[in-house]
LONU-215386 format. One record per residue (C-alpha): residue number from 1; z, x, y; chain. Coordinates in Angstrom, 2 decimals, padded with zeros to 5 digits. Each point is the difference from the previous one (the first is absolute). Example, Ala and Ser with C-alpha at 12.3 -4.5 7.8 and 13.67 -1.06 7.14 Angstrom:
site nr->1 up->007.80 east->012.30 north->-004.50 kette->A $
site nr->2 up->-000.66 east->001.37 north->003.44 kette->A $
This chain:
site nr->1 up->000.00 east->000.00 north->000.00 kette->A $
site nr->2 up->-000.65 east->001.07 north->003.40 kette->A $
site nr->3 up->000.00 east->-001.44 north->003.98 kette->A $
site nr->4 up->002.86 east->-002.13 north->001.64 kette->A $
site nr->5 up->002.16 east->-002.68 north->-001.74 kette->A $
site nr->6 up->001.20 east->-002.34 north->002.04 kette->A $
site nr->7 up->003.02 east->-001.26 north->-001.92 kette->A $
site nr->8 up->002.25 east->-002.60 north->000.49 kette->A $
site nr->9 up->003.79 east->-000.17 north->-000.88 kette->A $
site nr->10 up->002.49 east->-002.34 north->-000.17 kette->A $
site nr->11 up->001.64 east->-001.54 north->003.12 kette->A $
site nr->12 up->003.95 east->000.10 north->-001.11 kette->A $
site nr->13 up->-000.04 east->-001.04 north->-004.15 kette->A $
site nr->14 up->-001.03 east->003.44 north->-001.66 kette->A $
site nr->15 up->-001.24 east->-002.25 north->-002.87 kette->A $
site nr->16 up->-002.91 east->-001.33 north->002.26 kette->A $
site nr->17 up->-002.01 east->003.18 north->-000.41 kette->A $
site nr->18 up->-003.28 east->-000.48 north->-001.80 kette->A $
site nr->19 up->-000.66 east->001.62 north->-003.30 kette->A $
site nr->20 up->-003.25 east->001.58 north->002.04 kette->A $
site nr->21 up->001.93 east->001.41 north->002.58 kette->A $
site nr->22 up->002.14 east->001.53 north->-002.76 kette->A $
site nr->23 up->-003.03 east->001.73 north->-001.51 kette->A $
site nr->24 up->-001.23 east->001.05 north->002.77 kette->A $
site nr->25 up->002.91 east->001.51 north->001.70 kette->A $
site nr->26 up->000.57 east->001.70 north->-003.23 kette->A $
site nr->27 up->-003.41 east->001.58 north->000.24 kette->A $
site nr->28 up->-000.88 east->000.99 north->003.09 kette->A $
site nr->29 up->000.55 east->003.93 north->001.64 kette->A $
site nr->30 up->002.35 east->-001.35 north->002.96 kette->A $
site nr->31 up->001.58 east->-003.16 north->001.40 kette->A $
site nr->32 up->-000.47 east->000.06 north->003.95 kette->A $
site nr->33 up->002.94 east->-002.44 north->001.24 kette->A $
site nr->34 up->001.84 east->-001.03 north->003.04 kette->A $
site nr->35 up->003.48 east->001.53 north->-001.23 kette->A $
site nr->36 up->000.43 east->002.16 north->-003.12 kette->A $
site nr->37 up->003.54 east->-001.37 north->-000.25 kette->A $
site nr->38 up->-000.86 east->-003.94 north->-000.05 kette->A $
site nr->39 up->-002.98 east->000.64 north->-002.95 kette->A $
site nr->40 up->001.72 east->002.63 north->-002.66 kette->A $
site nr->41 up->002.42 east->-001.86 north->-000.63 kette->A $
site nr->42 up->-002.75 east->-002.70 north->-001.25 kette->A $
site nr->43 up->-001.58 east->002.72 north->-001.88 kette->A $
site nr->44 up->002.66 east->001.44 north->-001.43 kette->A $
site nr->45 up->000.87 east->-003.39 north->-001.24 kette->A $
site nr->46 up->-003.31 east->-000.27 north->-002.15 kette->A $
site nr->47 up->-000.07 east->003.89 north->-000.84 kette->A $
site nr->48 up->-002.73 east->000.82 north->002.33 kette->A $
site nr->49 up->000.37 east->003.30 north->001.00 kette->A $
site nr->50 up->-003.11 east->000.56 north->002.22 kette->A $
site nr->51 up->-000.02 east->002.04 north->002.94 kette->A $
site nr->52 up->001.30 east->-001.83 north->003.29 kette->A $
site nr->53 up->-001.09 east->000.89 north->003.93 kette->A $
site nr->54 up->000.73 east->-001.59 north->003.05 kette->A $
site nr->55 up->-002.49 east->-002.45 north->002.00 kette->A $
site nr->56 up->000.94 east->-001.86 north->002.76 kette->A $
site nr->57 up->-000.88 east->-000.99 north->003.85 kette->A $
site nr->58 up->002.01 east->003.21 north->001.23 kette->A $
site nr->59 up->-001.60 east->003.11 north->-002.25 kette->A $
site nr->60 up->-003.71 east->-001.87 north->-001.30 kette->A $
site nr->61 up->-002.22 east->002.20 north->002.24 kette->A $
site nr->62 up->001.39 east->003.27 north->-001.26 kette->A $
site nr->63 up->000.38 east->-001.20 north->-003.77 kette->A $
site nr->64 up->-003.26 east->-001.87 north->000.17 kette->A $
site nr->65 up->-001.96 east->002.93 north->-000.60 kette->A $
site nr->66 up->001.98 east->001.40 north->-003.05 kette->A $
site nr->67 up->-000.72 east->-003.70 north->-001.59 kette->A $
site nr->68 up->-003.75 east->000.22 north->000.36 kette->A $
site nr->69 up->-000.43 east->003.50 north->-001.56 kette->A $
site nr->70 up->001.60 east->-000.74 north->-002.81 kette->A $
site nr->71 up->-002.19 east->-003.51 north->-000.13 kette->A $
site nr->72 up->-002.73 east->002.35 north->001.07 kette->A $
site nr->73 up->000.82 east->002.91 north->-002.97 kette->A $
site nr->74 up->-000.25 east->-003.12 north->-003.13 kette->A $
site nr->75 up->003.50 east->-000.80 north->000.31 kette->A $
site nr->76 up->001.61 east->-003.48 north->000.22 kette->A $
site nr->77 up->002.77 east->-001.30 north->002.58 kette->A $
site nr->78 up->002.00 east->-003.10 north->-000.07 kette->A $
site nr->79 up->000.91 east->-001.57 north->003.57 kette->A $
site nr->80 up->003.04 east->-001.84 north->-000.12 kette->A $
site nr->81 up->002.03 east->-001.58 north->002.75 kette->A $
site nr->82 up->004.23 east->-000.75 north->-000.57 kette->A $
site nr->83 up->-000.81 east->-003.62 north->-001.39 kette->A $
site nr->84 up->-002.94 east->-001.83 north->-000.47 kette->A $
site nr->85 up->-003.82 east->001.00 north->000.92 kette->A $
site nr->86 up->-000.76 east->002.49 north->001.91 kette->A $
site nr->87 up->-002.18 east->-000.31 north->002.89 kette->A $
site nr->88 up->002.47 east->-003.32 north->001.66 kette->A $
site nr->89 up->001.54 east->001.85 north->002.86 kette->A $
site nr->90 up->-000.31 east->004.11 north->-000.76 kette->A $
site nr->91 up->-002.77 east->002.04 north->000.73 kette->A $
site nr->92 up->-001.97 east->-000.29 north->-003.53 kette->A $
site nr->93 up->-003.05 east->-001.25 north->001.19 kette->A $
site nr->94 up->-000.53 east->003.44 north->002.05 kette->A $
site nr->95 up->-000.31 east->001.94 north->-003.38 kette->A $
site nr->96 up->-002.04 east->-002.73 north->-001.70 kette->A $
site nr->97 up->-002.39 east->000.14 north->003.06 kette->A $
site nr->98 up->000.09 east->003.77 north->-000.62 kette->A $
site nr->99 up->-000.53 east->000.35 north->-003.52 kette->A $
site nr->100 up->-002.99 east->-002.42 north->000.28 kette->A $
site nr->101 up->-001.60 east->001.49 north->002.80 kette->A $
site nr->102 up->000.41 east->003.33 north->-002.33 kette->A $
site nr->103 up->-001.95 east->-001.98 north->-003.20 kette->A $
site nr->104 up->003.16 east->-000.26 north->-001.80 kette->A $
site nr->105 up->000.97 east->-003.06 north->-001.88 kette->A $
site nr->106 up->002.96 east->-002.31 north->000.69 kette->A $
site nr->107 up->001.48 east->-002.62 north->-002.85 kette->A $
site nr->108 up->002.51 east->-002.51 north->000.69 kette->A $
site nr->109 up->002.64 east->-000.67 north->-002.29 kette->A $
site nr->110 up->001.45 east->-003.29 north->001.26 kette->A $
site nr->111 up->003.54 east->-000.76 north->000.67 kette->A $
site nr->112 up->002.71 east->-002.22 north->001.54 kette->A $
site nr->113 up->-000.82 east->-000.80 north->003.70 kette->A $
site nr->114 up->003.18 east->-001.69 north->001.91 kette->A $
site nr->115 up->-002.46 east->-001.60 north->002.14 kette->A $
site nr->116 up->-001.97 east->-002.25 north->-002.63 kette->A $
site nr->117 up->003.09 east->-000.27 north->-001.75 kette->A $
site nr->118 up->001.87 east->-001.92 north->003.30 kette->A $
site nr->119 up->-003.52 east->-001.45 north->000.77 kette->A $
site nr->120 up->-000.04 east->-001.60 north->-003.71 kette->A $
site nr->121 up->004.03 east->-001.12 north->000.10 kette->A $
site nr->122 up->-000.17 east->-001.49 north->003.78 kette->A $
site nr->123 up->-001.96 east->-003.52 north->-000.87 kette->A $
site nr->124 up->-002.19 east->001.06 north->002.92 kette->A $
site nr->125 up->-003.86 east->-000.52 north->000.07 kette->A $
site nr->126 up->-001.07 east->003.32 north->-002.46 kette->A $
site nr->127 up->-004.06 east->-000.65 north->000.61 kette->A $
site nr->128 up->-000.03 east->002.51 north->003.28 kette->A $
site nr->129 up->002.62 east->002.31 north->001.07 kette->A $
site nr->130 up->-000.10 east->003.01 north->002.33 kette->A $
site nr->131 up->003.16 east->002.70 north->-000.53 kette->A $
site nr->132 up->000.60 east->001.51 north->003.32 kette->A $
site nr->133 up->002.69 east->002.58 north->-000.98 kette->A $
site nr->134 up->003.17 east->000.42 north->002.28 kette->A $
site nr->135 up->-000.08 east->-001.94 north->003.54 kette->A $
site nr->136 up->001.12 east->002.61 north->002.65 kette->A $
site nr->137 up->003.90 east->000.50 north->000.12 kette->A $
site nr->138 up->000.73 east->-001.16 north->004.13 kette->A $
site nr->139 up->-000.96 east->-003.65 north->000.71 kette->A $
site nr->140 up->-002.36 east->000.01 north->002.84 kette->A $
site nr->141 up->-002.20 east->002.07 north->-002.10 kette->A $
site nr->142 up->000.74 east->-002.42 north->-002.73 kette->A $
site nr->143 up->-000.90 east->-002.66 north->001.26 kette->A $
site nr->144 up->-003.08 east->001.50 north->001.19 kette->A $
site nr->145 up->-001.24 east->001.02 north->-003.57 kette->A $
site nr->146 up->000.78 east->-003.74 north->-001.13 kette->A $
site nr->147 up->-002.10 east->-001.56 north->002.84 kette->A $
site nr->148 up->-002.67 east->002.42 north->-001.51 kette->A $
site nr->149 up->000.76 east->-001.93 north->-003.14 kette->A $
site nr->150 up->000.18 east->-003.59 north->001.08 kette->A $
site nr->151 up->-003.34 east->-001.11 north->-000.42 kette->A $
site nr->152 up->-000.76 east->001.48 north->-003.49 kette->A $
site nr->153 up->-000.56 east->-002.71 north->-002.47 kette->A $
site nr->154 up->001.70 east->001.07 north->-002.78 kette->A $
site nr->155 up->003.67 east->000.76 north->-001.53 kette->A $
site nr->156 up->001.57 east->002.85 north->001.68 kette->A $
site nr->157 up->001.44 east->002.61 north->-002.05 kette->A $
site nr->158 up->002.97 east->002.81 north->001.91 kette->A $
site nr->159 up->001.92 east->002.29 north->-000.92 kette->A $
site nr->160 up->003.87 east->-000.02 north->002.02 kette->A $
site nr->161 up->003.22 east->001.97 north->000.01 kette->A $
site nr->162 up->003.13 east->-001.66 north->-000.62 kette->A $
site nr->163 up->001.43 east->000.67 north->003.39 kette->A $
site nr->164 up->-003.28 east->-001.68 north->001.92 kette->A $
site nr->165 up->-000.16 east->-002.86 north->-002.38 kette->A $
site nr->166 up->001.51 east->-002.06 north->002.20 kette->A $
site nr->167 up->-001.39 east->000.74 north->003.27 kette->A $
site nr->168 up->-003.50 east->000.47 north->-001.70 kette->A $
site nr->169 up->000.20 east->-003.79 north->-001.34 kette->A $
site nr->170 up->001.19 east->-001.19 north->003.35 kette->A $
site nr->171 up->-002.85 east->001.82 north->001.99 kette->A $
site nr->172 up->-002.68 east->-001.41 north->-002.87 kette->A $
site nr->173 up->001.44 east->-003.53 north->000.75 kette->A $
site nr->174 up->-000.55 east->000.57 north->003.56 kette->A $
site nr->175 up->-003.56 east->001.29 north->-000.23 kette->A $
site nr->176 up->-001.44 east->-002.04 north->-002.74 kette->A $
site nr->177 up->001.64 east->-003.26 north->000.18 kette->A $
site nr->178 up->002.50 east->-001.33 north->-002.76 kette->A $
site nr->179 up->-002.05 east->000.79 north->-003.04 kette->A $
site nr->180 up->001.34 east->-000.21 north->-003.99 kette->A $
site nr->181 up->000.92 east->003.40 north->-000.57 kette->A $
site nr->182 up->001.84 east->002.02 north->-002.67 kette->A $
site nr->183 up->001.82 east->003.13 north->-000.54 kette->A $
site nr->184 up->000.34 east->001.64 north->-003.29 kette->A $
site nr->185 up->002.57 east->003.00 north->000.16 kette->A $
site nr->186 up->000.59 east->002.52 north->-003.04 kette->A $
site nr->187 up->-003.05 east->-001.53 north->-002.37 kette->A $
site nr->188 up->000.18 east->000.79 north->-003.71 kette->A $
site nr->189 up->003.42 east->001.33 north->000.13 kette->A $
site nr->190 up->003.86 east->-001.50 north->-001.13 kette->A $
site nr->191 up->-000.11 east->-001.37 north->003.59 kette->A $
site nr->192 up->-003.15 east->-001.31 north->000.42 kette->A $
site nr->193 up->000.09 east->-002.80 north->002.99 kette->A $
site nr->194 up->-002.49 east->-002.35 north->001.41 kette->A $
site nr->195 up->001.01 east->-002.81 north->003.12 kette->A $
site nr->196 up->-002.22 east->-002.08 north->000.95 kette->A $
site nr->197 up->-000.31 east->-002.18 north->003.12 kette->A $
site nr->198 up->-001.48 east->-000.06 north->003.87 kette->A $
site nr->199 up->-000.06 east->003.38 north->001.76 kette->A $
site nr->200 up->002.64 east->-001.70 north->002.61 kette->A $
site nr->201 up->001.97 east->-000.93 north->-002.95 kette->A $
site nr->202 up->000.00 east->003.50 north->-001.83 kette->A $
site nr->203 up->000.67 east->001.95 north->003.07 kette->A $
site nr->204 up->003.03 east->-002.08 north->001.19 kette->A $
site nr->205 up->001.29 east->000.08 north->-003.60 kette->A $
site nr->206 up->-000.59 east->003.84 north->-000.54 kette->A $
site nr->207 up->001.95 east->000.23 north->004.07 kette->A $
site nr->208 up->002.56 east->-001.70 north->-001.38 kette->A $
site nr->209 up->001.27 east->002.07 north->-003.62 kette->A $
site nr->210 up->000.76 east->003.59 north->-000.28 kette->A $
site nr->211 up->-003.05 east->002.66 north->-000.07 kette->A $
site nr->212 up->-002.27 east->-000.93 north->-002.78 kette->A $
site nr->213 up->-000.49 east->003.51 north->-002.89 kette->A $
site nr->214 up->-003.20 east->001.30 north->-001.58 kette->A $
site nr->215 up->-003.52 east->-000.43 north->000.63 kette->A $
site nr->216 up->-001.34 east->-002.70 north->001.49 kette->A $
site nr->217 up->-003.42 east->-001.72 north->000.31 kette->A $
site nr->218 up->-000.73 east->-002.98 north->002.16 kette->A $
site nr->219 up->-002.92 east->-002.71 north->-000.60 kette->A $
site nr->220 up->-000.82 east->-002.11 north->002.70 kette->A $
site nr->221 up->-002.44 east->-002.82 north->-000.26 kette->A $
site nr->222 up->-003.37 east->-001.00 north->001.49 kette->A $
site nr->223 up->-000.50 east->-001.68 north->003.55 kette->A $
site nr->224 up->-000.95 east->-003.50 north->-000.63 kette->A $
site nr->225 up->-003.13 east->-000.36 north->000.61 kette->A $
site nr->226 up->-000.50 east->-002.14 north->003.23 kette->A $
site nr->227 up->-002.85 east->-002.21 north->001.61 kette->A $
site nr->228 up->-002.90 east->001.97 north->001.09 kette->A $
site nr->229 up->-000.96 east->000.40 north->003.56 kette->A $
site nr->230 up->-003.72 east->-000.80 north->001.32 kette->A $
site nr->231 up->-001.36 east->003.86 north->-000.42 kette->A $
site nr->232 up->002.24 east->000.50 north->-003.19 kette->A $
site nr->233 up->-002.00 east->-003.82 north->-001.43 kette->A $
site nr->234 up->-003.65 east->001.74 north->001.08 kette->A $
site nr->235 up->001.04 east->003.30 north->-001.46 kette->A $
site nr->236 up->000.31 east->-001.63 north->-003.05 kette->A $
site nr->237 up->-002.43 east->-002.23 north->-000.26 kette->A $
site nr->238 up->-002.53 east->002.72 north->001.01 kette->A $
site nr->239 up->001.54 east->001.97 north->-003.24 kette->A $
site nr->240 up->000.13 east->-002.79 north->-002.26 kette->A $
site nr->241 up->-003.80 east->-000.59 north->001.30 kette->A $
site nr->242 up->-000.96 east->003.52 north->-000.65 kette->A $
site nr->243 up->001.87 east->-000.08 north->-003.91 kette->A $
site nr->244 up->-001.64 east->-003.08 north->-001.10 kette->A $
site nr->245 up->-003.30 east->001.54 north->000.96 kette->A $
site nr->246 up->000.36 east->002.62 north->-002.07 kette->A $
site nr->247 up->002.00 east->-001.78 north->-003.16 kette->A $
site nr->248 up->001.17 east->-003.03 north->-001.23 kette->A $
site nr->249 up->002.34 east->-002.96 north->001.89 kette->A $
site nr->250 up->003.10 east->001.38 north->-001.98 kette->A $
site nr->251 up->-000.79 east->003.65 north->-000.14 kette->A $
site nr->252 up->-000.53 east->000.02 north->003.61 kette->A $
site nr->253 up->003.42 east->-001.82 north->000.74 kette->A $
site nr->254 up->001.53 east->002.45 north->-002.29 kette->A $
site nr->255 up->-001.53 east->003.33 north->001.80 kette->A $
site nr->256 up->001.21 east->-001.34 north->003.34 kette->A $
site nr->257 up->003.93 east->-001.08 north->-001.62 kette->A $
site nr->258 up->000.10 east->003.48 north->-000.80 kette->A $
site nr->259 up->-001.22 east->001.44 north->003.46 kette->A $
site nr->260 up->002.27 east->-002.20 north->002.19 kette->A $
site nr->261 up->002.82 east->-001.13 north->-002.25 kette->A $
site nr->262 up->-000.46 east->-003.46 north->001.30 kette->A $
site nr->263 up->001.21 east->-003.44 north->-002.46 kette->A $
site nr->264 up->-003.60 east->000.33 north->-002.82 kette->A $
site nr->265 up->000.81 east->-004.14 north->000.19 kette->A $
site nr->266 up->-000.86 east->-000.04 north->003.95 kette->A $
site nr->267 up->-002.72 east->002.41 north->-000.46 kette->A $
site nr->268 up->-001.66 east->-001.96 north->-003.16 kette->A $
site nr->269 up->000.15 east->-003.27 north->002.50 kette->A $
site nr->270 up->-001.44 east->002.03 north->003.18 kette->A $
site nr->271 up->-002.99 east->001.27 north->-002.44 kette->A $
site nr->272 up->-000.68 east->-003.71 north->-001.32 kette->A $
site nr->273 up->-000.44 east->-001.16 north->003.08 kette->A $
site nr->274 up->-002.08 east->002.80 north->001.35 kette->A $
site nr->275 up->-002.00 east->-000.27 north->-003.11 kette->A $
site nr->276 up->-000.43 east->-003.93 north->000.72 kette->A $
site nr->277 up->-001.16 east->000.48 north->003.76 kette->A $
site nr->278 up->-002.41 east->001.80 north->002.03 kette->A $
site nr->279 up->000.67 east->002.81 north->001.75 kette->A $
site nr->280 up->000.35 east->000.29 north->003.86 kette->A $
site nr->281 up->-003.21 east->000.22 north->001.60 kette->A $
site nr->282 up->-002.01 east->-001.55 north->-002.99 kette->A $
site nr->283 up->-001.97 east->-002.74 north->000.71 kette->A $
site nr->284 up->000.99 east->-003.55 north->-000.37 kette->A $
């Protein structure tokens, strides 16, 4: 084997890990990781006794180039972050950018992700989603970043620390509006948590009880989707118009539901009746 694993490892139950990632840990020439200390201890619980170097945000430039020369020589090297996949939040995607612009190859090995997992246990919409990492720690930059996120129509997906939980719900509530929200905290450990409720609701409660421990991920639901102004009705009409040119009634609702996230009902009504009547200008 040869080029850059991407493997993923378990998020807090050892047990999680994949029988692949076990393989391939076992079998590679070195384990890049964020801290040597969090992932031997995982290692030397399965008898892996591979090789371990640090990779993180502070020291990936310099040990960047001692990764790809190995890739480079026929070697192969596991990235790993402290739990779950790489490449959510660290700097992974610089060396898999690297090693492909080199010709090298890069394999996934699949793993637990704490944001699908909260995404799957918050009984929020799962069809489109957009994970925007950590929101910035003061609030009037906060807020700024959520006003950046208002309008996306889709499930939002954050990462928080415990001591901004509560401010960071309160200044979402503020931004977005009261939207169904959840926050999952410790996920696939003894601990595991998950409230649900109203971002107004969350933040007072999380204000109110003693500083909430572990890791924490917070899903916030869509914006409902409101009436359409008079440009916002011609811009879609014009691309429901230019869709059912080119494809069928359905298909062309379904290409423009998936380009503006609007209702596919509303859309599948608009088209009918577009399809039923002339268009402006014709003659008549």
């Amino acid at each position: 084997m040869t080029g850059l694993y991407l493997v993923g490892l378990p998020i807090g139950n050892a047990r999680d890990i994949t029988l692949r990632a076990l393989d391939v840990l076992g079998a590679v020439a070195v384990i890049a990781c964020e801290d040597t200390r969090v992932t031997a201890p995982l290692l030397r619980r399965y008898g892996i006794a591979t090789r371990l170097t640090s990779y993180h945000e502070h020291n990936a430039e310099r040990a960047r180039p001692a990764l790809l020369r190995r890739i480079a020589a026929g070697e192969a090297v596991a990235l790993v972050s402290d739990a779950g996949m790489p490449l959510v939040s660290d700097p992974g995607y610089k060396l898999v950018r690297a090693v492909l612009a080199a010709g090298g190859d890069v394999t996934c090995v699949p793993g637990a992700s704490a944001p699908l997992a909260a995404l799957s246990l918050s009984g929020l919409p799962t069809d489109r989603f957009l994970f925007a990492g950590f929101l910035p720690p003061k609030s009037a930059a906060r807020r700024t970043a959520i006003q950046a996120l208002a309008a996306v129509p889709a499930t939002l997906i954050l990462f928080e620390t415990a001591p901004r939980l509560a401010a960071a719900l309160a200044d979402l509530a503020a931004v977005l509006g009261d939207r169904p929200a959840a926050v999952a905290r410790e996920l696939t450990k003894r601990f595991e948590e998950v409230r649900r409720g109203t971002l107004a609701a969350l933040a007072q409660a999380y204000a109110g009880e003693a500083r909430p421990k572990g890791e924490i991920v917070v899903v916030v639901g869509p914006p409902e989707a409101g009436p359409p102004d008079a440009a916002d009705t011609h811009r879609i009409d014009a691309a429901l118009r230019a869709a059912m040119a080119q494809s069928s009634l359905r298909d062309a609702v379904d290409a423009v539901t998936a380009a503006t996230g609007l209702p596919r009902r509303d859309l599948y009504r608009r088209a009918l009746a577009l399809a039923a009547a002339p268009e402006d200008g014709d003659g008549g």
